[in-house]
N, C-alpha and C positions, 0 to 999 in steps of 0.2 A: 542371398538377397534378404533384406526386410523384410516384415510384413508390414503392409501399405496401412494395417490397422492399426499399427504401433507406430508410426509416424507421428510428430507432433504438426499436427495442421497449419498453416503458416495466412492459410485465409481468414480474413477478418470475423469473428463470431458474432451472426446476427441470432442465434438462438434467447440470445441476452434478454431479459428485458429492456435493462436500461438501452443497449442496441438498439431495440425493435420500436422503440418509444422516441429515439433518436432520429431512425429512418419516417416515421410517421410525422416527426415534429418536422423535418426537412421539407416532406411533401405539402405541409400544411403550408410549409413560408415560401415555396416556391407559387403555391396558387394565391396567399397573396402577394406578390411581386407582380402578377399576371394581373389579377386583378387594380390593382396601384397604377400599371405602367398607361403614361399619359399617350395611349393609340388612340383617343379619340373617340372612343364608345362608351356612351352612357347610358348602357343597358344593366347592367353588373347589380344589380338588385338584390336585395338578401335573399333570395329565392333561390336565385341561378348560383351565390356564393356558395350556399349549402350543398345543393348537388353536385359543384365542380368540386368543392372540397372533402364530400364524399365517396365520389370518384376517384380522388387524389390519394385518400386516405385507404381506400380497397386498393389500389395498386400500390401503395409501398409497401401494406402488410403482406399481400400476392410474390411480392419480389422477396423481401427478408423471409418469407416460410422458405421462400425456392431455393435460396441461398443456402439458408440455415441447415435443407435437407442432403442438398449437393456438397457441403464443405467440405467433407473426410474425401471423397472421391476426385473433386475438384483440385484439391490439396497436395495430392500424388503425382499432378504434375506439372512439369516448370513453371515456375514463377509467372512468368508473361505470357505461356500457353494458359493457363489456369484463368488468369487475370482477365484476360481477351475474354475466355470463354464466359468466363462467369458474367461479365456483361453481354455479351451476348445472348446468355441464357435471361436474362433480365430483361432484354430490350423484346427479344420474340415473347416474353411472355405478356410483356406489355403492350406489344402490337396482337396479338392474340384477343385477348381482355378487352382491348380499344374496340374492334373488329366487332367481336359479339355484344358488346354496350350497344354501339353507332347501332346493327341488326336489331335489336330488341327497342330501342326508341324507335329507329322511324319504322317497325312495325306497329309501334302502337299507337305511333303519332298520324299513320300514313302517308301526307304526303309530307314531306320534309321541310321546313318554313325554311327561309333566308338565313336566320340565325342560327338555326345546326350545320354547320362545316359538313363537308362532304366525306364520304368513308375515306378515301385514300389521304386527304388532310387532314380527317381525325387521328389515325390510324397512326400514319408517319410523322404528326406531329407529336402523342403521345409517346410512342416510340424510343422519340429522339429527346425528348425531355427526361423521362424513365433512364434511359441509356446515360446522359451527361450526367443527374444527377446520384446514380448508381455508381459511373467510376468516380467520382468525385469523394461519396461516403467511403466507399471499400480504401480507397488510397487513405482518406483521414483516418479511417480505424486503424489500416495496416501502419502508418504512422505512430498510431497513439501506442498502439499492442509494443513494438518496437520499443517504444518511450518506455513504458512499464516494465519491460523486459530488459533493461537495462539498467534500472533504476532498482529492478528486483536483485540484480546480479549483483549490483553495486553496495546494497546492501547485506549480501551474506559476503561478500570480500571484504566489506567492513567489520561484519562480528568475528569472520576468520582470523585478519586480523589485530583481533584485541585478544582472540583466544591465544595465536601463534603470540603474543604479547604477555601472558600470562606465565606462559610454561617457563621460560627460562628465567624470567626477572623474580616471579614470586617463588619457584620449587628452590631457586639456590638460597632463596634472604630464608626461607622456611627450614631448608636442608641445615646450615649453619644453624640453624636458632637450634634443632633440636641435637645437634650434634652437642651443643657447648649442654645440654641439660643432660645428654644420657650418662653422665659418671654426678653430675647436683641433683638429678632430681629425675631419676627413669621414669616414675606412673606420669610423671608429668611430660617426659616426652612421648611416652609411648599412648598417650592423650592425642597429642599432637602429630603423632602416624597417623594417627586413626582417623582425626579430621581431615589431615591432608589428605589421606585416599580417597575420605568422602567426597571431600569438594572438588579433585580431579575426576573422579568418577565424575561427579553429577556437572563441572564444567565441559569435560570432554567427551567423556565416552556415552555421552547421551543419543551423541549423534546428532541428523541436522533435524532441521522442526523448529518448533515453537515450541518454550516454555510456558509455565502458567504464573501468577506471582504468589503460591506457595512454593513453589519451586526457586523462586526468586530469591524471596526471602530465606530458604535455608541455604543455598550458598552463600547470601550473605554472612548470614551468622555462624557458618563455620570460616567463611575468612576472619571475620571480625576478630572469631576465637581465636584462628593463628596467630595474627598481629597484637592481638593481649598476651599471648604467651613472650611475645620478642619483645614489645615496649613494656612491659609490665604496669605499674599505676600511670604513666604518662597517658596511658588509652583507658580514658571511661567509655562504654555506650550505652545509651538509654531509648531503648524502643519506646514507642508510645502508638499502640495498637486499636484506635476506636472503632471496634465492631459495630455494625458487619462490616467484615470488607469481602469482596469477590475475588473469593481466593480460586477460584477455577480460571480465571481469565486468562487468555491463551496472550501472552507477549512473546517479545522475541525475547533472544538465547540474551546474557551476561547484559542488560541493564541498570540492576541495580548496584553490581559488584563493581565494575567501574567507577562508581559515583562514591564509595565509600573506599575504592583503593586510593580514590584522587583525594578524597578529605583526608585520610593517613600518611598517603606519602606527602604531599603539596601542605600539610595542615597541620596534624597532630605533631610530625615528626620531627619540623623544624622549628617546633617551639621547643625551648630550654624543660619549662613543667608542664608539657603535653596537655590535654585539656580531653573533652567530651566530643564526640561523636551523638549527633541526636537525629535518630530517622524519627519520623513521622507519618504515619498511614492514615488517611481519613477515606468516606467513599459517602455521594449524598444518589438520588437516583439516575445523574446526569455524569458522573463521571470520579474518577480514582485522584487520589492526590497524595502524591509522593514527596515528602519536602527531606532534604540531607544537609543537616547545620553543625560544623565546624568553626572553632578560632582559625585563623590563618591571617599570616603575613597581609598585611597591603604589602598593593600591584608595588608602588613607589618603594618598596624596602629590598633590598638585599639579598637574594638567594634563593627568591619565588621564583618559580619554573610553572606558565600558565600550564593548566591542564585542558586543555582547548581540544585538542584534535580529538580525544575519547568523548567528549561533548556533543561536539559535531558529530561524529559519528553515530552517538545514541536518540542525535536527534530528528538522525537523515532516517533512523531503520524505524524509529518511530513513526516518523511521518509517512513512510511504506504501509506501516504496520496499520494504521489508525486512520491515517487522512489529515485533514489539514487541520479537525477538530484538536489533534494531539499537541499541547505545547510544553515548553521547556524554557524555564526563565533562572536565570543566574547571576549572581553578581553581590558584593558587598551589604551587610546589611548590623548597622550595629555591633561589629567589633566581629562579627562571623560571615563564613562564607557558604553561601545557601546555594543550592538548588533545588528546585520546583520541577516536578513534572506532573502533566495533568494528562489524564487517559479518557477517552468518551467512555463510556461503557454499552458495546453494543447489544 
């Protein structure tokens, strides 16, 4: 059997902050809906809103610590046994908490006016609101968690793959290029092992993770170097480096190397006199900017094959990666074909 501590918990994490800020913001909009709701009472004063929304606010913190502490344990077992309980454990602690309030006011108030609710209607009313509004949050986190968890999947089967994309299409055009050089020109293939091992190495055998965009960058520019060995002068490139840039920054795997395989096959290759390849790196305090400018066919000509789906792809793992600050813009632009991407820098 497992151990119950190596399980990946399947209960919603209120240890979060954002979480925990979440469930308080809940409890806050549920006491004003209470307060809003046209019952007829025009007592609700800013006075009474403060301590009912104080009250509100100590029990959703009370419930997410309880949560937060129970989750590994809760989590061991079945989904609906767990779920049940965990609201459960919610609503007694809420009827708990009610219980000793209601005790501590009307001992200090003594007798208990009209307008404090009686124990068992404060009690089983908080209870019961505590209770709805707890399954309600846990189902939407277990929802969102889900959603991310899917979304996370979706993007390392994405970079998988572009890598399973790699291996066969680039090792054979590479294999041949340095085959026809080993009897014209050995130091020059045996250049071209050398990079090729590097760039496999550092595309594959990295393993899974995050890269950084020094790391970026030097796979690029040992592919770049392969494909200048095959096209020969038809491939210029021209980096243009404006320091500083953040070169530790943790992105995901093969970003950049896609963007420059798609300008050389889709660009460089199917021009007659081959043209320039022009990365671009800038970085200001808000965010990275990566631009990749190529000649290439117009959409309307002849024997353009879009490169779309490596696009998407680099824009879905980005957007994983970054949030929704990360953008990606592409398309025509003065006789070349750009991409743009822009990184927040967290």
């Amino acid at each position: 059997m497992s151990d119950p501590r190596l399980v990946e918990p399947w209960l919603p994490d209120l240890c979060r902050l954002p979480r925990m800020g979440a469930m308080l913001g809940i409890a806050e909009l549920a006491v004003v809906v209470i307060a809003l709701a046209p019952d007829g009472e025009k007592d609700w004063e800013f006075g009474r809103f403060l301590s009912t929304s104080g009250y509100a606010l100590w029990l959703a913190l009370a419930v997410s610590v309880l949560l937060c502490v129970s989750r590994r344990p809760l989590s061991t077992l079945p989904q609906r046994t767990g779920a049940l309980l965990a609201v459960g454990l919610a609503t007694l602690a809420a009827g708990i908490a009610a219980a000793i309030v209601h005790s501590l006011f009307a001992a200090a108030l003594g007798d208990v006016n009209d307008s404090w609710p009686g124990l068992w209607r404060f009690v089983s009313g908080s209870a019961a609101i505590v209770m709805l509004i707890t399954a309600l949050a846990l189902r939407y986190f277990y929802v969102i968690d889900g959603w991310e968890a899917q979304v996370g999947a979706n993007a390392r089967a994405e970079a998988d793959a572009l890598q399973a994309r790699i291996r066969p299409h680039f090792l054979f055009n590479s294999m041949n290029m340095i085959a026809s050089l080993l009897r014209s020109d050995p130091a020059v293939a045996e250049r071209a092992v050398l990079d090729l091992s590097d760039l496999f190495r550092a595309a594959l055998g990295a393993g899974e993770g995050n890269s950084t965009l020094a790391e970026e960058l030097e796979l690029s520019e040992r592919y770049l170097a392969i494909e200048q060995l095959r096209l020969g002068d038809r491939l210029q490139v021209a980096w243009r480096k404006t320091e500083p840039l953040p070169w530790s920054l943790p992105m995901p795997r093969l970003v950049l190397q896609p963007l420059l395989e798609n300008a050389v096959l889709h660009g460089i290759s199917r021009l007659p006199k081959g043209g320039t390849v022009a990365i671009d790196l800038a970085a200001d305090d808000a965010a990275l900017t990566i631009m990749v400018r190529n000649p290439a066919l117009q959409p309307d000509e002849p024997g353009l094959h879009g490169a779309g789906h490596a696009q998407r792809s680099i824009g879905h793992r980005l957007a994983y990666a970054f949030g929704p600050r990360a953008r990606m813009a592409a398309g025509w632009q003065d006789g070349e074909y750009r991409c743009e991407l822009t990184l927040p820098l967290r």
